[in-house]
C-alpha positions, 0 to 999 in steps of 0.5 A: 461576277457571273459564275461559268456554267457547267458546260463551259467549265467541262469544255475548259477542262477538256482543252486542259487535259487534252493539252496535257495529254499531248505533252505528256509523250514528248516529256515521256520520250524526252525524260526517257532519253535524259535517263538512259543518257545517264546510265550510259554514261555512268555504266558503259565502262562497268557493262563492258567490264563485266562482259568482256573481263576477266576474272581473278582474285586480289587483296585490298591493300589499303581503304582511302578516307574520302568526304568529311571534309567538316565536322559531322559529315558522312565519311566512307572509304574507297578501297585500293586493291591490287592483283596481279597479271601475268608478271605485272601486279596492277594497283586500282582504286575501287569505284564504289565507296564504302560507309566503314573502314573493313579490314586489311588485307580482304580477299577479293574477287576482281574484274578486270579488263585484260589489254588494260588491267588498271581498269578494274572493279571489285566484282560485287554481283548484285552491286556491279549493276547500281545505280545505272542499269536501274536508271537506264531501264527506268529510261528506256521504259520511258522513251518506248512508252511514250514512242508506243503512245506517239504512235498509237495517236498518229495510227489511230487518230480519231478526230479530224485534223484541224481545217478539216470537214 
């Protein structure tokens, strides 16, 4: 079998890496949008909490075992926590998990929504950013990224469209 001369080989390569350069901006864009649809999704409530919430301090009352479901397996807690507005005193599981069972009653600082106080977190400042606003960036940084090199090509083409002369 006769070997491809080198010249025929750099040609095959080029019509490789020219292909993969122009998917790279649709997988670019396309992972970008995946991304900042999942932070949206998992971060939209906890954003509007923290912009638009009030703040006040409440008890955990209680930490609810979840997972080990079989021998062996990981086992964290999710806290119950109560507060209270005005004359009502509000109940609310707290989203994020915790790997060990800490003691009852702990103070906490609370975040809540005031025309629907159920909707709560516990205010944790570094934590109530994770793991969406990192994902959301991520995908935004994307999509700009490869909206940016989309336009870039279309601007500044520099050789002729297919047909041309």
């Amino acid at each position: 079998m006769p070997m491809p001369d080198e010249t025929t080989l750099n040609h095959d390569v080029a019509k490789v890496g020219a292909s993969y350069l122009r998917a790279i901006v649709y997988i670019q864009m396309g992972v970008g949008l995946l991304l900042m649809g999942f932070g949206y999704w998992t971060g939209i409530d906890r954003f509007a909490l923290m912009v638009r919430g009030e703040q006040t301090t409440g008890q955990v009352v209680q930490y609810l075992e979840r997972g080990a479901a079989t021998p062996g397996a990981e086992r964290w807690f999710t806290a119950v926590v109560v507060f209270r507005n005005d004359a009502q005193t509000i109940y609310f599981q707290d989203w994020n998990g915790r790997e060990y069972q800490g003691g009852v009653p702990e103070t906490v600082s609370v975040i809540y929504d005031p025309r629907q106080p159920s909707n709560a977190i516990i205010n944790r400042p570094a934590l109530n950013w994770l793991p969406w606003a990192p994902v959301f960036v991520l995908g935004a940084f994307l999509f700009l990224l490869g909206v940016s090199t989309w336009l870039h090509r279309l601007l500044f083409r520099r050789t002729p469209r297919h047909g041309a002369a």
